[in-house]
DRENFIFI-900134 format. One record per residue: residue number from 0; residue in one letter; x, y, z of N, C-alpha, C in turn. Coordinates in steps of 0.1 Angstrom, whole numbers. Each point is the difference from the previous one (the first is absolute). Layout:
N
> NUM, a, X, Y, Z, X, Y, Z, X, Y, Z
...
//
This chain:
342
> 0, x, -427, -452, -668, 7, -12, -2, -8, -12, 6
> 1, x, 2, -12, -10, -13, -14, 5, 11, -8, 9
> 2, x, -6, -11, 10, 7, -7, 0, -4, -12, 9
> 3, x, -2, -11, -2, -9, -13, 5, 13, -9, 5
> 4, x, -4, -7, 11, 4, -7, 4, -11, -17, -3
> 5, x, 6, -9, 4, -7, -16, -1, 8, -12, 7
> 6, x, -3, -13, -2, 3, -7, 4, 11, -3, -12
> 7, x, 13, -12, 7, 9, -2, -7, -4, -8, -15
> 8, x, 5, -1, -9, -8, -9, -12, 8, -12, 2
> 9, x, -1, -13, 3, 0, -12, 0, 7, -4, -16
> 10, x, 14, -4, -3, 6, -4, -10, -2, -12, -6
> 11, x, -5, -2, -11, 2, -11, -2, -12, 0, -12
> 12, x, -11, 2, -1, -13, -1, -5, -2, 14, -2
> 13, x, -4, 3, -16, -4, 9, -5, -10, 5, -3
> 14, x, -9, -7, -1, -13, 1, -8, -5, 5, 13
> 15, x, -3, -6, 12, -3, 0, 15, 5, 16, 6
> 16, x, 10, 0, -6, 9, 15, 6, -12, 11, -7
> 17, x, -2, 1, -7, -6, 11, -9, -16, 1, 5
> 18, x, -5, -14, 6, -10, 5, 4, -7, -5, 15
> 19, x, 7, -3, 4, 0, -7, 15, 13, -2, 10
> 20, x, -1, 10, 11, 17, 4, 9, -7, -8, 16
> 21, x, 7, -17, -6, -7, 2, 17, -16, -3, 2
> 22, x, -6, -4, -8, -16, 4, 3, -6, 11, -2
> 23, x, 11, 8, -5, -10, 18, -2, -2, 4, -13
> 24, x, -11, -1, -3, -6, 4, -15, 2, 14, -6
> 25, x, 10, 3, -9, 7, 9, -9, -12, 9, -3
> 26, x, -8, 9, -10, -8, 10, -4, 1, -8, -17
> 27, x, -11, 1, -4, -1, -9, -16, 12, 9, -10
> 28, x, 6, -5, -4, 14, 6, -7, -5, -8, -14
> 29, x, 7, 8, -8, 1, -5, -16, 9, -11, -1
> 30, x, 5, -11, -10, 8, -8, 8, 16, 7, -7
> 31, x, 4, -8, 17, 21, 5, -3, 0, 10, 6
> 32, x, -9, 13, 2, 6, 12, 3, -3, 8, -9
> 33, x, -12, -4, -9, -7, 10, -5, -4, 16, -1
> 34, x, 3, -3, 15, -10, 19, 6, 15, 6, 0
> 35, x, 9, -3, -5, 17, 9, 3, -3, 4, -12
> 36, x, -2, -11, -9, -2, 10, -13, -13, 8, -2
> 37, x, -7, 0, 3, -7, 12, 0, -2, 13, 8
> 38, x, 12, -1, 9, 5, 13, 5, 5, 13, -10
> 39, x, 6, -8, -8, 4, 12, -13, -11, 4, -2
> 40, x, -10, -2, -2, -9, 7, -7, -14, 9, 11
> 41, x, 1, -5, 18, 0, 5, 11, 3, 14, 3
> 42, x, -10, 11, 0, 3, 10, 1, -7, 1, 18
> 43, x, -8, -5, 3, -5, 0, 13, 9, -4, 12
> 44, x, 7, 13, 11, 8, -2, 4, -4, -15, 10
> 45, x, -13, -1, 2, -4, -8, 16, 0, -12, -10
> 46, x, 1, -5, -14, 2, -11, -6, 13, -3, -1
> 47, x, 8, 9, -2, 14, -2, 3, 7, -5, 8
> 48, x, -7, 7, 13, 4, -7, 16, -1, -11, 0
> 49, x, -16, -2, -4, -5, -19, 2, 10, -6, -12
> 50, x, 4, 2, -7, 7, -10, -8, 16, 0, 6
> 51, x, 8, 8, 3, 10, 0, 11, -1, -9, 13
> 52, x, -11, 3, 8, -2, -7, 8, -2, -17, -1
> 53, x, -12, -4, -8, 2, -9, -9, 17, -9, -6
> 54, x, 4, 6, -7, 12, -6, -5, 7, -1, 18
> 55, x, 0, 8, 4, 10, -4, 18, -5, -11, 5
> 56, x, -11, -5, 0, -11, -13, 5, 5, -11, -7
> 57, x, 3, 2, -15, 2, -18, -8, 16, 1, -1
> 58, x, 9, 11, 2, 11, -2, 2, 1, -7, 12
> 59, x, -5, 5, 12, 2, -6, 16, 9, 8, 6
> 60, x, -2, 15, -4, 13, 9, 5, -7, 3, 15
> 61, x, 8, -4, 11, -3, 7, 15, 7, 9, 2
> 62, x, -6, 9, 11, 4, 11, 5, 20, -7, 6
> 63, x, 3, 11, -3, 1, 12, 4, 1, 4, -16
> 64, x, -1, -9, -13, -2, 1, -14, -8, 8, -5
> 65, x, -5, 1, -7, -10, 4, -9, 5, 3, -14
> 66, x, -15, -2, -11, 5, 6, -12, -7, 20, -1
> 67, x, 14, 2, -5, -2, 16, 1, -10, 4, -16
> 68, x, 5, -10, -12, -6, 5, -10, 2, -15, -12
> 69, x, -11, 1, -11, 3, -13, -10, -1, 10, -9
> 70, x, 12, -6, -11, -2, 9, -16, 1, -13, -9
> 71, x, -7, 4, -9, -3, -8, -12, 10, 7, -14
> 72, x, 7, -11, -3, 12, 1, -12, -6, -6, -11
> 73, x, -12, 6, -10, -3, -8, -7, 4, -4, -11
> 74, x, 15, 8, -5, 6, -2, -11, 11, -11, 1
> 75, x, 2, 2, 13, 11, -10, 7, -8, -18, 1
> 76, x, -12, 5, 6, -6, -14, 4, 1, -3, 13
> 77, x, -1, 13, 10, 7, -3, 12, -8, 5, 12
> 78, x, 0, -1, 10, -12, 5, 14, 17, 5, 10
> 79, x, 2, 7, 5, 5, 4, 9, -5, 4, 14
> 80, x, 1, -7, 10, -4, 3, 14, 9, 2, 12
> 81, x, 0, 15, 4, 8, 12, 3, 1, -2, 15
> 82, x, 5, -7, 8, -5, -5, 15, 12, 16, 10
> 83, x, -7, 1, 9, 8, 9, 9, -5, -9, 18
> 84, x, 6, 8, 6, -4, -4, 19, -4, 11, 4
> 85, x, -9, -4, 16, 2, 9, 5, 14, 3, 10
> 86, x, -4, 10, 13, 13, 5, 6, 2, -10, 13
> 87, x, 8, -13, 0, 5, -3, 8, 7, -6, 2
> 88, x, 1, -7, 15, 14, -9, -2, 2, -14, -3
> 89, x, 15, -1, -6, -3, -11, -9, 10, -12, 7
> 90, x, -3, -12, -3, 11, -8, 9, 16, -4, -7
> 91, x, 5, -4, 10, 18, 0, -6, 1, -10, -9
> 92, x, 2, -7, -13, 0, -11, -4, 9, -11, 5
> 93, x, 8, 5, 9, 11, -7, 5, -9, -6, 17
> 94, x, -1, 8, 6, -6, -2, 14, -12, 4, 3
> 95, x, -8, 1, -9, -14, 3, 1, -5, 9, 10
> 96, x, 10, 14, 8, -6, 9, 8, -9, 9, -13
> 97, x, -6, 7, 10, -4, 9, -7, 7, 12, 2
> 98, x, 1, 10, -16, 8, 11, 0, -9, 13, -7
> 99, x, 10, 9, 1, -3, 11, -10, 2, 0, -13
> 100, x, -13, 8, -9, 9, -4, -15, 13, 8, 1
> 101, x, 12, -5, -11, 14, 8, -1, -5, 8, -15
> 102, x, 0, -5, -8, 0, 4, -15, -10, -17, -11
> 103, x, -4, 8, -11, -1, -8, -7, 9, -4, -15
> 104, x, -1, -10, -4, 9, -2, -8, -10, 4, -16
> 105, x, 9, -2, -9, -4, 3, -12, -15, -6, -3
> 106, x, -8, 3, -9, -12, -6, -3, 3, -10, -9
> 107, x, -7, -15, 10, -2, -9, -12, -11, -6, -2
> 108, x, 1, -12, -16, -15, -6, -4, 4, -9, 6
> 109, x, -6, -11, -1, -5, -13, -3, -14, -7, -7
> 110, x, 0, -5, -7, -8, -5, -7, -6, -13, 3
> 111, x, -15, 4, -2, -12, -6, 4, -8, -9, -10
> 112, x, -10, -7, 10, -8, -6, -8, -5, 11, -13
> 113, x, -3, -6, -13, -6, 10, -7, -15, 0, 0
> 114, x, 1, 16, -3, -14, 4, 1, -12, -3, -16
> 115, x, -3, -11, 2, -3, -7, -16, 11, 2, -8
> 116, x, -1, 3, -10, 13, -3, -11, 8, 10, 7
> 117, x, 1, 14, 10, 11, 8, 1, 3, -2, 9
> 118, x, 16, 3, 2, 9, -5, 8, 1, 10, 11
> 119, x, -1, -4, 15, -3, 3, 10, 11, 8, 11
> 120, x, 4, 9, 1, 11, 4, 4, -4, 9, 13
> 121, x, 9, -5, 9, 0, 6, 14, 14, 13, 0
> 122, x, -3, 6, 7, 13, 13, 5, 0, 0, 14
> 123, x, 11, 6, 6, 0, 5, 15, 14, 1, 2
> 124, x, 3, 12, 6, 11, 3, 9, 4, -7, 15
> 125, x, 9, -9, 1, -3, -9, 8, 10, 8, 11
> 126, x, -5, 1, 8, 4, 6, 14, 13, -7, 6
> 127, x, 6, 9, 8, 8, -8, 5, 0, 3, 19
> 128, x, 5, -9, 10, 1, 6, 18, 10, 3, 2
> 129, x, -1, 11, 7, 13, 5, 11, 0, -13, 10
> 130, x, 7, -11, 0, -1, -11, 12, 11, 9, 7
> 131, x, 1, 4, 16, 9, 1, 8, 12, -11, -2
> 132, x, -4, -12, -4, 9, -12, 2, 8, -3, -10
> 133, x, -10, 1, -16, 9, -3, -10, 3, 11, -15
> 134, x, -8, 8, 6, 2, 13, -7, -13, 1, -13
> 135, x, -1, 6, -6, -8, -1, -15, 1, -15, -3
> 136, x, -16, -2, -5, 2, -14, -1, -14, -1, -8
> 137, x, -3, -5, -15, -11, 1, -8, -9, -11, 6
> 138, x, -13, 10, 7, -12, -5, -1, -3, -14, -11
> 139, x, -4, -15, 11, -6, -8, -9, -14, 3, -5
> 140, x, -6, -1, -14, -9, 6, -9, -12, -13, 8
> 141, x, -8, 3, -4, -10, -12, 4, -6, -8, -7
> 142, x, 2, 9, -18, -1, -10, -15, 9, -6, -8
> 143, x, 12, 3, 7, 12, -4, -6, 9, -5, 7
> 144, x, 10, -12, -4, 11, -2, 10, 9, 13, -8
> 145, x, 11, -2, 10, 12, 11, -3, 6, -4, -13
> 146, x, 9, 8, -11, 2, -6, -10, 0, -1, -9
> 147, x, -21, 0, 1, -11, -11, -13, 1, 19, -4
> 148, x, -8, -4, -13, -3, 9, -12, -20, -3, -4
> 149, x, -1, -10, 11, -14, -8, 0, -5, -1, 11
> 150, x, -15, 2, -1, -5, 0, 11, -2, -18, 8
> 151, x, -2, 0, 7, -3, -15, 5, -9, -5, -6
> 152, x, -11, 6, -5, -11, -6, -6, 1, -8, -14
> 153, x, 8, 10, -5, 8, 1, -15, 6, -17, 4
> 154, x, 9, 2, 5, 8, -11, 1, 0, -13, 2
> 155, x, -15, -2, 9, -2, -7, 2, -9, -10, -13
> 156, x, -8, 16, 0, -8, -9, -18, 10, -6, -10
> 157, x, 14, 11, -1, 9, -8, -7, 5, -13, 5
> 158, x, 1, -6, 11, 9, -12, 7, -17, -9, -3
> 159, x, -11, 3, 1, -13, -10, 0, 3, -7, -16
> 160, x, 0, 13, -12, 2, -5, -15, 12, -4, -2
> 161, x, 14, 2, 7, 10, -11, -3, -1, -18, 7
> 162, x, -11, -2, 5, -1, -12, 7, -8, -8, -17
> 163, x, -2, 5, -11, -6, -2, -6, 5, 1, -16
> 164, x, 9, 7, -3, 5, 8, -11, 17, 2, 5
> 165, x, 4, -2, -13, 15, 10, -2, 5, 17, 7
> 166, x, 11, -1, 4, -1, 13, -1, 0, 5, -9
> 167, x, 4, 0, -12, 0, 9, -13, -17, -1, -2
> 168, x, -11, -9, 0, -14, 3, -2, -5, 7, 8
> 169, x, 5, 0, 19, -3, 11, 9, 2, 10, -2
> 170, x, 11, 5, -4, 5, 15, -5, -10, 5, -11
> 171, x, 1, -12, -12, -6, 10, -11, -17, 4, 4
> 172, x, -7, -8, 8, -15, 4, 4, 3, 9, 10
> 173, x, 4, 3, 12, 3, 9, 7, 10, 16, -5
> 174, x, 3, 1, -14, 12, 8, -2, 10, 1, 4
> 175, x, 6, -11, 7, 16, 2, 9, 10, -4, -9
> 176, x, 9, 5, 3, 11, -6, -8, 5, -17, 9
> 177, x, 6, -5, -8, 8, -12, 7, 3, 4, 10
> 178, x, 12, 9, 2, 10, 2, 10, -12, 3, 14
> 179, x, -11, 5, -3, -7, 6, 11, -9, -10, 4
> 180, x, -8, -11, -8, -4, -7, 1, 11, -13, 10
> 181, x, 10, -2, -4, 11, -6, 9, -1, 7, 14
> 182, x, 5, 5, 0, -1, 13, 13, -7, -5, 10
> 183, x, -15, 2, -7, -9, -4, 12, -2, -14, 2
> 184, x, 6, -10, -4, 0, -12, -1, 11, -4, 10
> 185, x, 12, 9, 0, 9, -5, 12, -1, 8, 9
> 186, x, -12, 11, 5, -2, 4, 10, -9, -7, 5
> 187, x, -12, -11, -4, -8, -9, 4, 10, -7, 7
> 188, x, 9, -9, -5, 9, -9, -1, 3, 1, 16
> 189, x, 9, 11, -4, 9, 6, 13, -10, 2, 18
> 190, x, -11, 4, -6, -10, 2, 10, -8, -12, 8
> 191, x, 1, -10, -11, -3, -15, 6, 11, -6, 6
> 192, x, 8, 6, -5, 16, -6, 6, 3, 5, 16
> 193, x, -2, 7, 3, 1, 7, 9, -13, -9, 7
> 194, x, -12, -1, 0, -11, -5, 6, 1, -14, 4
> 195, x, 11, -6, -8, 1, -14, 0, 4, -1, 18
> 196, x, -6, -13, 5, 7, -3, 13, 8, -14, -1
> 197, x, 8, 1, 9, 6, -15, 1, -6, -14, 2
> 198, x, -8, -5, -8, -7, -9, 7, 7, -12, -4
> 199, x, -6, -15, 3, 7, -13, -3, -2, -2, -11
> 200, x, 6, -3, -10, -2, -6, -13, 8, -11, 1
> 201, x, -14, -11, -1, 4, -13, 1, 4, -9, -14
> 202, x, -12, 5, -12, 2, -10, -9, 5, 15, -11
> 203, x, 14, -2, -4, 1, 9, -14, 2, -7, -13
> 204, x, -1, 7, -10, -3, -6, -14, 16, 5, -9
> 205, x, 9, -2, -2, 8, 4, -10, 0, -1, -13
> 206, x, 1, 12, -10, 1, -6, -16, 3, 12, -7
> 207, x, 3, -6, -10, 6, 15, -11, -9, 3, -11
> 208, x, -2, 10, -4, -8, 10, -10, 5, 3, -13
> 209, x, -5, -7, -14, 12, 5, -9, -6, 15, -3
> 210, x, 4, 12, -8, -3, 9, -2, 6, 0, -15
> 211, x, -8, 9, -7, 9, 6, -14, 0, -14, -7
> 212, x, -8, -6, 3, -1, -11, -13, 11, -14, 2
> 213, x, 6, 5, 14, 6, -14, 2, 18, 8, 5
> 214, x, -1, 10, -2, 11, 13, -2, 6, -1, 9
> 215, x, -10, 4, 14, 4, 5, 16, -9, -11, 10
> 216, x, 6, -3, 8, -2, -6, 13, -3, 9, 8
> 217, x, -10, -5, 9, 0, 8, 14, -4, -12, 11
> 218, x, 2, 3, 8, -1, -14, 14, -10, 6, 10
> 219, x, -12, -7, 4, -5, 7, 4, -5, -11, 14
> 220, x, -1, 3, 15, -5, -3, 12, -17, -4, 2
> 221, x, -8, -6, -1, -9, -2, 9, -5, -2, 13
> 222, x, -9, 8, 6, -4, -11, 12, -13, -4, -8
> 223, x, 5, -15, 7, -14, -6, -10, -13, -1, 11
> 224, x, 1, 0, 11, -10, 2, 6, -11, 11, 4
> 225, x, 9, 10, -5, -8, 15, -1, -3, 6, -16
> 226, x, 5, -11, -6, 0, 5, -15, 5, 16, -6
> 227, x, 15, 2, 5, 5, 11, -4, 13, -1, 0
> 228, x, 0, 10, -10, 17, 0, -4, 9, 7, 14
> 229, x, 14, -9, 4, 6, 8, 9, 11, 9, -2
> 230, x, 5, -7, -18, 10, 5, -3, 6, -6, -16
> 231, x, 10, 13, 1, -2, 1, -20, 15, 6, -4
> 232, x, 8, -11, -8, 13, 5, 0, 3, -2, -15
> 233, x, 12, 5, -5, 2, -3, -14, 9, -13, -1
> 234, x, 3, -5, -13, 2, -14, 1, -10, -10, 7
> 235, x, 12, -11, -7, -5, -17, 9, 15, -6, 3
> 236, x, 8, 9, 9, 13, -5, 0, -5, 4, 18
> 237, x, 15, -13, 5, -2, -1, 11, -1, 17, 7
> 238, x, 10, 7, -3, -2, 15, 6, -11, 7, 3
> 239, x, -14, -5, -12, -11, 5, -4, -10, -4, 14
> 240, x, 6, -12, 7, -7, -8, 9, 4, 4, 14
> 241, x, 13, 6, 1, 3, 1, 13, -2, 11, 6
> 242, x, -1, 11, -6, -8, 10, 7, -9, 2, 9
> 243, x, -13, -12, -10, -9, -1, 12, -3, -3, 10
> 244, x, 18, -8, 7, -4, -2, 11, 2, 9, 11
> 245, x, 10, 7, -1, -1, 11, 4, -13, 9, 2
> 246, x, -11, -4, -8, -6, 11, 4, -13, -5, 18
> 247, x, 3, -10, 4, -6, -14, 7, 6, 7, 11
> 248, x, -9, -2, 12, 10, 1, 14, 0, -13, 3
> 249, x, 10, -3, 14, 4, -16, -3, -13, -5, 6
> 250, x, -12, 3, 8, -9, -6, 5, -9, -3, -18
> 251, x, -2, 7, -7, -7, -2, -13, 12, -15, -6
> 252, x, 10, 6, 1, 9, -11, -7, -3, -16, 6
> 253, x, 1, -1, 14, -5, -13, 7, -8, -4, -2
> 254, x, -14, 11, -4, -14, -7, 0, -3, -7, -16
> 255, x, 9, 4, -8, 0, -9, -14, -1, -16, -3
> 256, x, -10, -3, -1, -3, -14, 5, 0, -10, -15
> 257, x, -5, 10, -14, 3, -8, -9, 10, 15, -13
> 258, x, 8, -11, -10, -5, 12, -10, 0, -8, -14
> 259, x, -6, 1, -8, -4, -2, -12, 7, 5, -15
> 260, x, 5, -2, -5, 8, 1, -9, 2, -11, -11
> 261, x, 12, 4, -11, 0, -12, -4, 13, -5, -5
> 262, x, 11, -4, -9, 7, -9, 5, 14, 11, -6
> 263, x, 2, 14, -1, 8, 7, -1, 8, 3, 10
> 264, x, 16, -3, -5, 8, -4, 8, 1, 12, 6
> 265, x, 2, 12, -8, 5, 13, 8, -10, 1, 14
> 266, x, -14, 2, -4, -10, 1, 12, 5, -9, 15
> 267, x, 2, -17, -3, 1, -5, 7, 15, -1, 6
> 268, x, 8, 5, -3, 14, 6, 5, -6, 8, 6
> 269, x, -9, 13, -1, 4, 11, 9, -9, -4, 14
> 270, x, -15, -5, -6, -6, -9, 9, 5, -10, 10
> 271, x, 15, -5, -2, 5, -8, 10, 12, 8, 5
> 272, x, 2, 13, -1, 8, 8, 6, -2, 6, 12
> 273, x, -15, 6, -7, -10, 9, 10, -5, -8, 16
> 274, x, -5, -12, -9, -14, -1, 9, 5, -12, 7
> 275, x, -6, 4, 9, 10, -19, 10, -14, -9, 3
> 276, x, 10, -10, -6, -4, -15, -2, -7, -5, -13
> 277, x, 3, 14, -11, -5, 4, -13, -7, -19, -5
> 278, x, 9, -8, 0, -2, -11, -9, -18, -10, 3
> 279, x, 2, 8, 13, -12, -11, 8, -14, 8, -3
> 280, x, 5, 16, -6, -15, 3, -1, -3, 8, -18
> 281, x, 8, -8, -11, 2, 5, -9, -15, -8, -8
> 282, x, -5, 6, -5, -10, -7, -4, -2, 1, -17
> 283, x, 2, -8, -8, 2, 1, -15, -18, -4, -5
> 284, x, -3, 7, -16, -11, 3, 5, 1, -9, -15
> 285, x, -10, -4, 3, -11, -10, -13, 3, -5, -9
> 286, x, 3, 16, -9, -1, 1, -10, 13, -3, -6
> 287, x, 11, 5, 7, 13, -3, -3, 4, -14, 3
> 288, x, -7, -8, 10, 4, -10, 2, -5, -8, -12
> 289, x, -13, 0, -3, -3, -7, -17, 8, 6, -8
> 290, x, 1, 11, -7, 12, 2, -8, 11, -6, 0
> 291, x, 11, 0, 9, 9, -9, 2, -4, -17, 2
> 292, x, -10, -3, -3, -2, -13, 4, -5, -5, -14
> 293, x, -5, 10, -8, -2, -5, -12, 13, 5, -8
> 294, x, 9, 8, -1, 11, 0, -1, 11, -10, 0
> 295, x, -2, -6, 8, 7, -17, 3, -6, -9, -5
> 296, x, -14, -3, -1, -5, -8, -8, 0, -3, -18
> 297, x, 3, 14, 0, 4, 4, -15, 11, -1, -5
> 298, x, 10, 1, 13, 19, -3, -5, -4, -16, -4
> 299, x, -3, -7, 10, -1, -15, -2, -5, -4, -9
> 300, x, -12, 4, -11, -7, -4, -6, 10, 3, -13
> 301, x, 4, 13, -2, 9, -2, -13, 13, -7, 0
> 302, x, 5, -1, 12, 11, -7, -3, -1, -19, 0
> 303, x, -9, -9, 6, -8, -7, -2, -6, 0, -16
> 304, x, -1, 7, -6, -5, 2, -14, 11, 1, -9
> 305, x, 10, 3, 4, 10, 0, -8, 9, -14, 0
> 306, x, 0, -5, 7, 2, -12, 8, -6, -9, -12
> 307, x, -11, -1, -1, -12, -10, -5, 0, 7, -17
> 308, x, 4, 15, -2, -2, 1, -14, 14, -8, -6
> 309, x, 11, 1, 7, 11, -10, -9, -7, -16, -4
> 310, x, -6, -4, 3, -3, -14, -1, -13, 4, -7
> 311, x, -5, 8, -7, -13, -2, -7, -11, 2, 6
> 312, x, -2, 1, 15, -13, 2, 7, -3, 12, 0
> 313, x, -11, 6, -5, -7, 13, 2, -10, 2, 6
> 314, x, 1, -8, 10, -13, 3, 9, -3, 9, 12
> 315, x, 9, 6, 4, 4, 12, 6, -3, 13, -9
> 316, x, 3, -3, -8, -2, 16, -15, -12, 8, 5
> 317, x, 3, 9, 3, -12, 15, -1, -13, -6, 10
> 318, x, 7, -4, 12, -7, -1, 11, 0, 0, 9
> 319, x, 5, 13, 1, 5, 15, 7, -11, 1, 13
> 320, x, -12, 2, -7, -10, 12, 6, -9, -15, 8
> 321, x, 2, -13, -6, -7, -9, 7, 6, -4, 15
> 322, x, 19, 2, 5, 3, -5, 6, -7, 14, 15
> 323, x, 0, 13, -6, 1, 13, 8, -14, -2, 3
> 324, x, -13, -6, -5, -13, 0, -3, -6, -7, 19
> 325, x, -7, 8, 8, -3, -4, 9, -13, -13, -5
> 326, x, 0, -12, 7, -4, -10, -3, -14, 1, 2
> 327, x, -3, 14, 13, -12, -3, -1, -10, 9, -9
> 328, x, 8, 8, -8, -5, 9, -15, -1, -9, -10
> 329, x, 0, -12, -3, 6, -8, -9, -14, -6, -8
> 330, x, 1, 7, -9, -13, -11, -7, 0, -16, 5
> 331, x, -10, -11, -3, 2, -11, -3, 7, -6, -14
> 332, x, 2, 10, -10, 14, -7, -12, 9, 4, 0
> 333, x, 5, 9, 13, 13, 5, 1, 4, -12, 11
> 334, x, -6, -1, 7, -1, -5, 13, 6, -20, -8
> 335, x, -4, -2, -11, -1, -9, -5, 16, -5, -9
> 336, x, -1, 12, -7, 14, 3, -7, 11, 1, 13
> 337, x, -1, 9, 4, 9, -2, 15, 6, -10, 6
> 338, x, -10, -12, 4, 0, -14, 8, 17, -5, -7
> 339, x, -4, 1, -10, 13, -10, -4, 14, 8, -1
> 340, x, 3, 7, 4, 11, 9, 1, 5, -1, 17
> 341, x, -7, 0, 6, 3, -1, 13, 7, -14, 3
//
């Protein structure tokens, strides 16, 4: 039986993983994982080893791990890598003593980076401790959170190509279904959520999201100074807004110095519910304030025109886009036509 230990493999970067752990230069490999497939055709036991041992190295399996054996599925399209331990003791997941093994549980996969076009599949009987304290209690894995059906690495390449793509485009280049592609999307989620600390968020950003072509609302939180979302609700109704504050402890809540939004009543109801002294730090943003400002300039202009069209004057007529026209975009024969209207 083969079995290699190495240094942990660093998440995140793939290309780097395959041939550099750390500074330590891999053995020239075919690219992807090449030499797995040519184990099928490996009759030389001491080639066999080195390719076992090998694949234990660019997985990053440490001891007390190892891989016991790789088989090649070539009808399937598939590499399976057969991991076992050696004999010892393992810690509580609950209190971190160290214990006796109790039993292991059923054998499962998870699924890996692929091994060029085949899909890369891990096995193992995941152990479980006799804790004195809390009884049987399943060993945490070292490539997997609890749960997943995916390795960490897996996952993480999936969470890198959704910063870029759809889930349904992630899924279909990876082979995941939606549902599983989702999956690991709110266990990132959840994982950052947890990581989050309470810090001061001074300037936040409020606004709503149409979805479905204008269909669905969603209301979504900024900190604008860290440039990240803090939070994400359905609707644009006041309800949609008041959650969030809740999620604030009151020292976050005090340190709110502006927020930014724009002239929807619901937001600014729940914004003057929540937040004390709301009115003095509401900050209405730009864009909305020209909107409504050419909005008013437009009421006046037609009704002013209507005014002047009873008496024969059409000078007002279909000059709409001159009165909304910033002065300083203005040609010199707009600018000219203009003069006399004012």
């Amino acid at each position: 039986m083969a079995r290699a230990t190495s240094e942990a493999v660093p998440a995140g970067r793939y290309v780097s993983q395959l041939r550099n752990l750390r500074g330590r230069t891999l053995p020239n490999l075919s690219p992807g994982w090449g030499f797995v497939l040519e184990l099928a055709k490996w009759n030389d036991h001491s080639k066999s080893l080195q390719c076992v041992a090998t694949t234990s190295t660019i997985l990053g399996i440490q001891s007390p791990w190892y891989v016991e054996r790789v088989e090649l599925k070539l009808e399937a399209g598939e590499v399976h890598v057969h991991l076992e331990h050696e004999n010892v003791e393992w810690q509580c997941s609950e209190c971190g003593n160290k214990c006796a093994l109790y039993d292991h549980q059923p054998e499962r996969q998870w699924r890996h980076l692929d091994t060029c076009q085949y899909r890369t599949i891990l096995h193992a009987r995941p152990p479980r401790s006799n804790c004195s304290e809390h009884g049987p209690r399943q060993v945490r894995l070292e490539w997997a959170e609890p749960g997943s059906r995916f390795t960490m690495l897996m996952q993480a390449m999936a969470i890198e190509w959704l910063k870029h793509a759809s889930q349904k485009a992630v899924g279909k280049q990876l082979r995941l279904s939606w549902d599983e592609i989702h999956g690991i999307m709110e266990r990132a989620v959840s994982r950052g959520l947890k990581r989050r600390q309470a810090e001061p968020v001074a300037r936040l950003g409020i606004d709503e999201k149409s979805t479905r072509r204008g269909q669905r609302y969603l209301t979504l939180v900024n900190d604008l100074d860290r440039s990240r979302v803090l939070y994400v609700s359905e609707d644009r109704e006041q309800r949609s807004l008041d959650g969030f504050w809740a999620t604030l402890t009151p020292e976050q809540l005090n340190s709110i110095q502006a927020v930014a939004l724009d002239m929807w009543d619901a937001y600014l109801n729940s914004l003057r519910a929540h937040l004390p002294d709301a009115d003095s730090k509401i900050v209405f943003d730009k864009f909305h304030i020209a909107q409504h400002l050419g909005e008013a300039v437009d009421e006046v202009r037609r009704k002013e025109n209507k005014d002047l069209y009873r008496i024969g004057d059409k000078q007002l007529k279909e000059t709409r886009f001159k009165w909304l026209k910033n002065p300083k975009n203005m040609t010199e024969k707009q600018k000219n036509s203009f003069g006399p209207l004012r």
